[in-house]
Structure formats: structure tokens, C-alpha cells
C-alpha positions in Angstrom: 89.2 152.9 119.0 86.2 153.4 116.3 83.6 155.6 118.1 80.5 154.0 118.5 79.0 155.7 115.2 81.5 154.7 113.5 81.4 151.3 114.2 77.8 150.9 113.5 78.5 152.8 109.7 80.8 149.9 109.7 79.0 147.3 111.0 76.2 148.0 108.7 78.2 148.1 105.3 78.8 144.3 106.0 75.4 143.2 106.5 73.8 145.1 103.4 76.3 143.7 101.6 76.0 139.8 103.1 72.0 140.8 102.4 72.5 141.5 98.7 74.5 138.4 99.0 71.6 136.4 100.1 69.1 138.2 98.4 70.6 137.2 95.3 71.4 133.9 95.9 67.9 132.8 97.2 66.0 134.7 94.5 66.8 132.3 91.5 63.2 133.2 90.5 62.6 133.9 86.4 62.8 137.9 86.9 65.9 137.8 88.8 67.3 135.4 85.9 66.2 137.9 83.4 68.1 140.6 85.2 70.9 139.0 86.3 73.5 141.4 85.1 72.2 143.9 87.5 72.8 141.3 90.2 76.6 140.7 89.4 75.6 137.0 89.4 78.1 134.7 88.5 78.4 131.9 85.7 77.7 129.3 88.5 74.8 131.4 89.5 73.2 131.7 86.0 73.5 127.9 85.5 71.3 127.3 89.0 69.0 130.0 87.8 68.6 128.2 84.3 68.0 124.3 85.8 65.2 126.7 87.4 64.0 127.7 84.7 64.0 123.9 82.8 62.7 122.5 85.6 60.2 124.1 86.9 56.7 122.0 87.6 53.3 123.9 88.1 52.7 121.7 91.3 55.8 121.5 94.3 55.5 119.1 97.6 58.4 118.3 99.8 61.2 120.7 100.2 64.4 119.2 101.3 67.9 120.7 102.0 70.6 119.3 99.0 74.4 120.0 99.6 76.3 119.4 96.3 78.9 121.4 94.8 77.9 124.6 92.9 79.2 123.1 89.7 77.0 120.1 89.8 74.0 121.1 91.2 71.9 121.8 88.2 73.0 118.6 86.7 71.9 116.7 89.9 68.4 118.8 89.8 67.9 118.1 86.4 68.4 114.2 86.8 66.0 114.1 89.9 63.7 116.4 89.0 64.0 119.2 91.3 63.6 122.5 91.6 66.4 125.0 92.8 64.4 127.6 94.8 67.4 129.2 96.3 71.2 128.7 97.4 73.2 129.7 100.7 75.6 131.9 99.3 79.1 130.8 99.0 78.3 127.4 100.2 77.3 124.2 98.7 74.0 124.2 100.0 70.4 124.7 98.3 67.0 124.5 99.3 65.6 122.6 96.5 61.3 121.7 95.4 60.1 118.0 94.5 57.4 117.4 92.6 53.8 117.1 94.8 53.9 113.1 93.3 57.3 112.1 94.4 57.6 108.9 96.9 59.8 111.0 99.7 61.5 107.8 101.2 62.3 106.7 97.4 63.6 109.9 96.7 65.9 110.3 99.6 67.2 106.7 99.0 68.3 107.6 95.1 69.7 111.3 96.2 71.5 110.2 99.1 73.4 107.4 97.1 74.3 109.9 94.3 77.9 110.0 94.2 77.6 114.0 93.0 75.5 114.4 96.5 76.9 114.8 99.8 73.7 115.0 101.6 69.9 115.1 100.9 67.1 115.7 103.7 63.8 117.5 104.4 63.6 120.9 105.2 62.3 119.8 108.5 60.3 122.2 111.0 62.1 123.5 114.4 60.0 125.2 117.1 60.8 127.6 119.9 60.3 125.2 123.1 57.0 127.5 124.3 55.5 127.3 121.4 54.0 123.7 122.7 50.5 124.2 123.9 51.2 121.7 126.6 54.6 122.6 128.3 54.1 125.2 130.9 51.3 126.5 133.1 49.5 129.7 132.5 50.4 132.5 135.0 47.1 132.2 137.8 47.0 135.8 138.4 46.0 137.2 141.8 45.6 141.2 142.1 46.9 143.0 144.9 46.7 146.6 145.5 45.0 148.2 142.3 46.2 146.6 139.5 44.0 145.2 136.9 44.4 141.2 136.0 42.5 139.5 133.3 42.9 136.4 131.7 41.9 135.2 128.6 41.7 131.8 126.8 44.3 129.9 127.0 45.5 126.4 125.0 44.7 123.6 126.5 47.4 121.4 128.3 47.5 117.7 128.4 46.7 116.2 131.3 49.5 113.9 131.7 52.0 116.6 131.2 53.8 118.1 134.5 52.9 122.3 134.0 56.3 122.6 136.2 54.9 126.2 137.1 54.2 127.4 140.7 52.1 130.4 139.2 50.6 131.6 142.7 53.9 132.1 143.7 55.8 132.7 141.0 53.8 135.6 139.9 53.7 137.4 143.5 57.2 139.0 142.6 55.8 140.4 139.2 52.6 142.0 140.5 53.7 143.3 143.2 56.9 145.1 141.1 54.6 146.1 138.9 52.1 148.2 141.8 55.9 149.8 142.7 57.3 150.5 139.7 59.4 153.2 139.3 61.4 154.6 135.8 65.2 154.1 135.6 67.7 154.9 132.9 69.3 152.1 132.1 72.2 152.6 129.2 70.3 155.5 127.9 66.6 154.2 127.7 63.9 155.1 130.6 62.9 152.0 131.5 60.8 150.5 134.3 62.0 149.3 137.5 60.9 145.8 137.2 62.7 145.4 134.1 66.5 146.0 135.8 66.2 145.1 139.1 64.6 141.8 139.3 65.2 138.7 141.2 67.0 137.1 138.2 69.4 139.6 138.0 70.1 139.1 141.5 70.5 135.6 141.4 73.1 135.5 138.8 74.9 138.6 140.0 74.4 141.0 137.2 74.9 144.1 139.4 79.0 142.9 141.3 80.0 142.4 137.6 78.5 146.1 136.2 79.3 147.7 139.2 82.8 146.3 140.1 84.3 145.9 136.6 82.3 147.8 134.3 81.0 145.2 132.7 78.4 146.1 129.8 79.5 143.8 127.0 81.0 144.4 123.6 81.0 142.2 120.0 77.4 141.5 118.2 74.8 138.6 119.6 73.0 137.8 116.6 69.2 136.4 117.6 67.6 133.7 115.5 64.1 133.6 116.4 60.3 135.0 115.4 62.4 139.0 114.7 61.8 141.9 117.1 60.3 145.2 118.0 62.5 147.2 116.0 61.2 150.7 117.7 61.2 149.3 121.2 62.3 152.2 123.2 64.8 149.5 125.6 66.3 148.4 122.4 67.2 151.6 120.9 70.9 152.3 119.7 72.0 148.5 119.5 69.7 146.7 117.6 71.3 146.5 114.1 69.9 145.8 110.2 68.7 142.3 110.5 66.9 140.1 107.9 63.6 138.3 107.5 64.4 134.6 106.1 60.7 134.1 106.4 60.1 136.5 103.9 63.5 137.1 101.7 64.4 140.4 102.7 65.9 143.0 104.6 64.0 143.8 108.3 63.4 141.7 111.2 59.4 143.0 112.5 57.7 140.8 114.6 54.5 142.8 113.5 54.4 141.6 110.2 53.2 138.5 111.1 50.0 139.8 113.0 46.8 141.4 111.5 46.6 145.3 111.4 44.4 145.8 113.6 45.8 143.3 116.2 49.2 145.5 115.3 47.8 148.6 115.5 46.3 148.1 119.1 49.9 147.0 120.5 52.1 149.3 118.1 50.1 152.4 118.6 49.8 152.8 122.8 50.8 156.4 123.8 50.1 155.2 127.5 53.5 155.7 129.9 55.6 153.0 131.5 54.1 153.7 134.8 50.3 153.5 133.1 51.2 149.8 132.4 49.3 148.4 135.6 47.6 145.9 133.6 48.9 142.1 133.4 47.1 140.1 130.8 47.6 136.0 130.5 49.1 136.1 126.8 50.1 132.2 126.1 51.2 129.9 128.2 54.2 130.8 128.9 53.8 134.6 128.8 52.2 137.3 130.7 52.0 140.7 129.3 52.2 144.2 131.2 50.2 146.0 129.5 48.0 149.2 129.8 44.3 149.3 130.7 43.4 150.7 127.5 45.5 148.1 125.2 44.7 145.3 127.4 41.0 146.1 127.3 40.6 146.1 123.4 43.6 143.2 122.7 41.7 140.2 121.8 44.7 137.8 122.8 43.1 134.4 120.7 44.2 136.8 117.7 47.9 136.6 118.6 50.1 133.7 117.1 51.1 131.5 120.2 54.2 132.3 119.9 54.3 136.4 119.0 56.8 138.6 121.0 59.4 135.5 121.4 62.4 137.4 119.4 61.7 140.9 121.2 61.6 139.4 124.7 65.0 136.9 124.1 66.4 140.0 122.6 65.4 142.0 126.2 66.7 139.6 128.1 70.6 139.9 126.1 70.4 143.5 126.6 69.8 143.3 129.7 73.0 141.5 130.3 74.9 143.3 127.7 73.6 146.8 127.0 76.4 147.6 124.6 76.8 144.9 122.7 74.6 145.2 119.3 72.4 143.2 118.6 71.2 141.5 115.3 67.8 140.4 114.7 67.5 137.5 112.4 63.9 136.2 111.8 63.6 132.6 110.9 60.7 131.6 112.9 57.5 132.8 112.0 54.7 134.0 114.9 53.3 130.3 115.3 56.5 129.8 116.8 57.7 127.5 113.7 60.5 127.6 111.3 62.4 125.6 108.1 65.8 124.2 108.9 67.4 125.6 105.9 66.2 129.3 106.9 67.9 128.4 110.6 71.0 126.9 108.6 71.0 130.0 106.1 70.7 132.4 109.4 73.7 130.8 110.9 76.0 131.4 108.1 74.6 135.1 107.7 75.4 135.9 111.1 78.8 134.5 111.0 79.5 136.2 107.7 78.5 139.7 109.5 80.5 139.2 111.8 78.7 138.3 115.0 80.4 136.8 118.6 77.8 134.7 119.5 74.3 133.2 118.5 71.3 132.5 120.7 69.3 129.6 119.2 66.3 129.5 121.3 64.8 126.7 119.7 65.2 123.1 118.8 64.2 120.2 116.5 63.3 117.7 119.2 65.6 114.6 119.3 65.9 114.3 115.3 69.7 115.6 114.9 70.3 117.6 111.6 73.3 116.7 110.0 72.8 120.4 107.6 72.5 121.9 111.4 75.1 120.3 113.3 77.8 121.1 110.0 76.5 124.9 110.8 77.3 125.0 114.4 80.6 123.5 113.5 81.0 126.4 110.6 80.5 129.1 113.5 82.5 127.6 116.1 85.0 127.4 113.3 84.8 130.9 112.7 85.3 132.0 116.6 81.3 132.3 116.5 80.1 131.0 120.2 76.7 129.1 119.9 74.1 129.5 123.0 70.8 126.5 122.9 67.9 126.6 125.0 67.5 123.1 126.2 63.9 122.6 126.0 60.7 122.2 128.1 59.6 119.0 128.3 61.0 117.9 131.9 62.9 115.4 129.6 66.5 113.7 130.1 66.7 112.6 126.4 68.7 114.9 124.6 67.1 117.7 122.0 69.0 119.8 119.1 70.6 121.8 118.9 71.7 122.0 122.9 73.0 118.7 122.6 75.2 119.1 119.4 78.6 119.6 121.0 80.2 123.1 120.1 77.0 125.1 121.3 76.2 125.3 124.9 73.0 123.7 126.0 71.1 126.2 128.6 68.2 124.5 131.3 66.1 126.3 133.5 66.6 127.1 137.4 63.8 128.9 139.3 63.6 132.5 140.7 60.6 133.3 143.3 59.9 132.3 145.7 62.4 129.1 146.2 65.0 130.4 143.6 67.9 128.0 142.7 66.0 124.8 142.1 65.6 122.8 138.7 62.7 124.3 136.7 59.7 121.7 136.7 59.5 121.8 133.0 62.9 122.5 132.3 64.8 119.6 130.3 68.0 118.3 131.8 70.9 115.3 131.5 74.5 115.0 130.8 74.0 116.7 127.6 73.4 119.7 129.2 76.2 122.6 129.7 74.4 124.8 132.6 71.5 126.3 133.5 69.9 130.3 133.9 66.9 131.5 135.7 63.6 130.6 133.4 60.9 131.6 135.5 58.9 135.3 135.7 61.6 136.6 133.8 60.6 140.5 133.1 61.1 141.6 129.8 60.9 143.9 126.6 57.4 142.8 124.3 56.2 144.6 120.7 55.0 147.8 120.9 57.0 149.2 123.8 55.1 147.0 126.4 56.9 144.7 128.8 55.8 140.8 129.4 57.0 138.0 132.1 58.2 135.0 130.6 58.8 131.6 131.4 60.7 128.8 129.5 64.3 127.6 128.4 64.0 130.3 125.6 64.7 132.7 128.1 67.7 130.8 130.3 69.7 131.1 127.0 69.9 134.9 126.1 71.5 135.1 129.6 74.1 133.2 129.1 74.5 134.4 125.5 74.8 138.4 127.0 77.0 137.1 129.5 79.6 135.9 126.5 79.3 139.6 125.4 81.0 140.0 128.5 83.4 138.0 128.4 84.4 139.3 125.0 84.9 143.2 126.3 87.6 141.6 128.2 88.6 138.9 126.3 88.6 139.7 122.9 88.7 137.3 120.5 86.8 135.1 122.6 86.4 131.3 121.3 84.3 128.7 123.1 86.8 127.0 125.0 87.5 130.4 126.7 84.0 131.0 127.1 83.8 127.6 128.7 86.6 128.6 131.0 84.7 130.7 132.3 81.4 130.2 132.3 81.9 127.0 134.1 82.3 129.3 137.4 78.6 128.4 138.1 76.6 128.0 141.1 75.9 124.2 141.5 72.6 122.6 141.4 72.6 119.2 141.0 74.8 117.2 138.3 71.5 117.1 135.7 72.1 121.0 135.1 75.6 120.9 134.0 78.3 123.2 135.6 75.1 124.8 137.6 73.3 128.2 137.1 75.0 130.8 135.9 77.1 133.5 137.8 77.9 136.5 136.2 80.3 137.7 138.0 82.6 135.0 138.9 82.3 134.1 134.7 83.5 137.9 134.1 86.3 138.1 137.0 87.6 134.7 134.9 89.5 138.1 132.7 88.4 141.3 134.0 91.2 141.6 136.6 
């Protein structure tokens, strides 16, 4: 067996070369055309980059997603008047430009009947479920003992919308295991107390499975969301290179999408884990643990309502998993928002370096995406398990990408102090496969702070750590295994699936 040194060296070779792959292939820009020796690009390759070129219009409007074959594609840009901004490599897929004047119905109607085109749609936006100013509650902090709570402004929520959140109550358990915190090593990081033993953990039985079989996961979960706190001390030594869709290139930093100074304040705390005392109302759905000192200069209307999300998902897998790696792929900018051809274009990266599973903690609403549900299918093709968070909208109509049948569709269940119930906000139905704890879940947050979280977003990267597991001891692992056992749940009611998750009677499906 490689050492785990060697794996990583490994590992890594793969994804710089699937990212000179995709850097390539989705800079068809006039420099990269000019160059393109350098590149090794091929003849197909030069004949996109030269429709480009031809093509090219001062003013673009619409983008929309075009699958064709490579050896048409310029042919069918050409006759519609497109622009080829970039292609998924080794694929028949390309994000393409209309003109600012073109009639977008009109234009979907001719493209879509083109003989030469198997599909044609927008480039539509998907959201991570909190990113709604008018799905949960905002933590109602009380302070006990001598910690200091603030509050800031907060979006509004609409006033016909259930907030689903107990926060008196729901909060208690985080305050008060803030006030005792303690450090612990957990896999090699200090970490705070709060973080490992919380009442999450105990509910799906995190600590029988790592105790009695040794289970700490194995494989790569690769993490489509807003990127992560690459220098997070908790996520040392498994986080591996990931890549920025948002902007083209190599990295994953969440604090690229924030101001300097905002950055600065939260990148550059020297204060201890114990010194963070301070719990701060971030969005609605979050609520940071933060120093004094940070929290009393953070001006939180400067963050993006949706900062953080990658690097607290990405806590929550390692948690579960503390050896599996973990790959960071950003395709969601800080507002929470991002293109269906960057999601599409992340799915076949991570499944070209090599990942186990993908959490998608996300979704496009009830509009189903033929481009997305043809890129589940490719993973689950590939032995590549999909994990969905199911939404927040206390809603029984079905949402995408849970619902699309090869990836499992996570709800919410509720921790403190009445653990085991349906989440308020949580979205449920037949379409959903089980359900995790969603509520005051403690977790990693940029700039080596910690946050409570609450939402779907965070049900899923449990389940998705917990397929790590399954795959150090039952290895390859496709989703019908997973399914087998994963469906060793505790039941709810029949609107959450199998029920929430157990992770020990999932792992003692193989480790025997």
C-alpha cells in the first residue's frame, strides 16, 4: 500500500494534468489561439479557437450550454452566430455567447431543431439552498456565563414563510459548548471540543463506528460549492489541489471573493481556539464563533450572504471522514450563485481525477437540467456516488439535483433540544433518499474560526463522509452498494426517505 505521501504525489499529478486539460479547453481566447502549440491543442481544438476568432461580436447576452460534436461545433456557431467561449474537455459540450440582440426563445427553437445539435439551453443559475434570504431564522442569541453575543443586520424574511428554526433552543447546546470548550486532537489537528463531540455526531453514531471498527474513511469527496479555507488548521493534510471555475484556474479560496480588508480581518486572527468566546449572527443560516477582537471590527453586511459555505460543508465531511482527501472545487461564487455549465464542467473534473463521491450542496429549484442530469449519469457511470442537499423551502415538490435519480437526495432532521424530528424548513417527499442532522451543526469557517450552521447544505456532507466509509471497507464502492447500506437508517416518518442517517449500522453493512 502507497504511503500516504505517496498517494497525494500521485493524486496530485492527475489533477494538474485534468487542470491543464481544462485550462486549455476553456481558454479559446485570441492569445491562447496565438500560442497554441505551447498548449499541445489539437486540430479540433484550433478549429473551435478559429470560429472564435470569426465570430466574435463586441457586445454578448445570453449564455447557453450547446452539446454538439467537436467536429461540428464551429460549423454550427458560425451558422447561429455564436461565440465559443470555452469547451468541457473530451466531451461534446461548450459554453457558447449570443449576441446581446438575439430573441432567446427564437434562438432555442432554431438550435434545438438543428439536426448537428443534440441539445441547446441557457446557462441557467443554481444556488446553495441558504443562500435565500427567506428560508431559515437567524440564530436569537442568549448569553450565558461570559460569553459575548452580538448580532448584526440580518436579511429580511418574508412573512409568509415558515423560519422552521427553534433558535432559543436550538442555540442553547452551542453557547453553552462554547463557555466549556476544551482543545482535542482530532486526526492530527487541535481542534476545539465543540467541533468533535457534538449532538450531531451523537445522533448518527459517529463515535461506535470510529471506535469499534476503525472507521476514518478512505477515496476522495470532491466538494462543489463557493471553495474553501485552504490554510484552515482542521483541514490540514487532506485538502487537495482544487480549481476555481469561477475564475478559470487552479485554487479553490473562498477569500477571493471578499474585500481585503473584510479578508484581512478574518484571515489574519492570531487569537486561540479557546479565545473564540464570541458568537456573531453571520446570515441567516449561520452563526460564527469568533473572537472578541475579529468580531468587534467584522462588519458582517460586507460579507456575501453566502461566504464560508464550501469551508463549513467541507468541515462537516472531515469530520465524518478525516482520511479521506478532499477536493475543493469552486463553482459558486460568495452570493451563493453559480452557472450550470461551471457545475456540469466540475462534475466531469472531479470524476476525471478520480474522486468517490460528490457533495452537490445546491440545487436549481424544480427546473430539471437535461446537461445536469447527463452529468450525474456520467459519474454514476464512472463508480462516482453523487450526494444532494434537498432544499429549504419546507416543500414536497421535488428540486434538482436531489431528485434526479442516481444521486441521493439528503433532508434535514433536528438535533437540540427535540432531536430526530423533520427540520421545519427542511424539504421532503418521495423523492427524497434520507435525511442528516441540519440544525446548529458546528463547523470549520475561513480564517481558522468555527461557525454553527443550519440548512440541507449541511445534512449532505454527512452522508457524503459517511460513503468515504463505506469505501475503506468496500472498495470499489458503486451506488447500489452505498445504497445497501446507507438505507440502515433510523426512521422518521415516510417523507424523509429511509430515515436519518446511522453511521454505524451503514459501516457494519462491510466492516465485519
Amino acid at each position: 500500500m502507497k504511503s500516504g505521501s505517496a498517494l497525494r504525489r500521485q493524486l496530485s499529478a492527475v489533477w494538474l494534468e485534468s487542470e491543464d486539460e481544462f485550462l486549455t479547453a476553456r481558454r479559446l481566447t485570441t492569445a491562447d489561439f496565438a500560442t497554441s502549440r505551447n498548449y499541445g491543442m489539437t486540430r479540433k481544438s484550433l478549429l473551435i479557437a478559429l470560429t472564435l476568432l470569426l465570430t466574435a461580436a463586441p457586445l454578448f447576452g445570453t449564455r447557453f450550454v450547446l452539446q454538439t460534436s467537436p467536429s461540428t461545433a464551429g460549423d454550427v456557431a458560425a451558422q447561429y452566430g455564436l461565440t465559443i467561449v470555452s469547451q468541457i474537455p473530451d466531451s461534446d459540450l461548450f459554453l457558447v455567447d449570443a449576441p446581446d440582440t438575439a430573441d432567446v426563445t427564437e434562438l432555442i427553437s432554431q438550435i434545438s431543431s438543428d439536426p448537428n445539435v443534440l441539445d441547446f439551453e441557457l446557462d441557467t443559475l443554481a444556488t446553495t439552498p441558504e443562500a435565500s434570504p427567506h428560508v431559515l431564522a437567524p440564530p436569537n442569541l442568549s448569553s450565558p456565563n461570559n460569553l459575548l453575543v452580538t448580532s448584526r443586520t440580518l436579511l429580511p424574511l418574508a412573512a409568509d414563510i415558515n423560519p422552521g428554526l427553534n433558535a432559543d433552543q436550538s442555540t442553547a447546546g452551542i453557547l453553552d459548548g462554547v463557555s466549556q470548550a476544551s482543545i482535542v486532537t482530532y486526526y492530527g489537528a487541535q481542534v476545539p471540543s465543540y467541533y468533535v463531540n457534538q449532538t450531531a455526531t451523537s445522533l448518527i453514531n459517529l463515535g461506535m463506528a470510529q471506535s469499534q471498527y476503525g472507521a476514518a474513511g478512505a477515496g476522495v469527496v470532491a466538494i462543489i460549492d463557493t471553495g474553501v479555507d485552504a490554510n484552515h488548521v482542521a483541514l490540514q493534510g487532506v485538502l487537495l489541489p482544487g480549481f476555481d471555475f469561477t475564475r478559470n484556474r487552479r485554487g479553490a479560496n473562498e477569500f477571493e471573493d471578499l474585500d481585503q480588508s473584510t479578508a484581512g480581518i478574518l484571515d489574519q486572527s492570531t487569537a486561540g481556539i479557546l479565545d473564540m468566546k464570541t458568537v456573531v449572527t453571520l446570515n441567516q443560516s449561520t452563526a460564527g464563533i469568533l473572537d472578541q477582537s475579529t468580531a468587534g471590527i467584522l462588519d458582517t453586511t460586507m460579507l456575501p450572504s453566502d461566504f464560508g459555505h464550501g469551508t463549513m460543508v467541507a468541515g462537516i465531511v472531515h469530520l465524518v471522514a478525516p482520511q479521506a482527501k478532499i477536493l475543493p472545487l469552486k463553482a459558486f461564487r460568495s452570493d451563493g450563485t453559480g452557472r450550470l455549465y461551471d457545475v456540469v464542467a466540475a462534475i466531469h473534473y472531479a470524476v476525471r481525477a478520480g474522486a468517490n463521491v460528490i457533495n452537490m450542496s445546491f440545487d436549481y429549484g424544480q427546473t430539471k437540467s437535461r446537461r445536469l442530469d447527463e452529468a450525474i449519469e456520467y459519474a454514476t457511470r464512472n463508480g462516482v456516488i453523487c450526494v444532494a442537499s434537498a432544499g429549504n423551502t419546507d416543500s414536497s415538490t421535488a428540486v434538482y439535483p436531489a431528485a434526479i435519480s442516481p444521486a441521493f437526495g439528503i433532508a434535514s432532521t433536528t438535533t437540540d433540544p427535540a432531536p430526530d424530528l423533520q427540520s421545519a424548513f427542511t424539504n421532503y417527499g418521495t423523492w427524497i433518499d434520507m435525511a442528516a442532522p441540519g440544525e446548529a451543526i458546528r463547523t470549520t469557517y475561513p480564517g481558522n474560526h468555527y461557525a454553527a450552521a443550519w440548512g440541507t447544505s449541511f445534512s449532505a456532507p454527512f452522508v457524503s463522509g459517511t460513503v468515504a466509509l463505506l469505501y475503506q471497507f468496500h472498495a470499489p464502492l458503486d451506488a447500489d452498494a452505498a445504497s445497501a447500506a446507507l438505507r440502515n437508517a433510523q426512521w422518521i416518518n415516510s417523507s424523509l426517505g429511509w430515515g436519518r442517517l446511522d453511521v454505524y449500522q451503514a459501516v457494519s453493512t462491510y466492516a465485519h
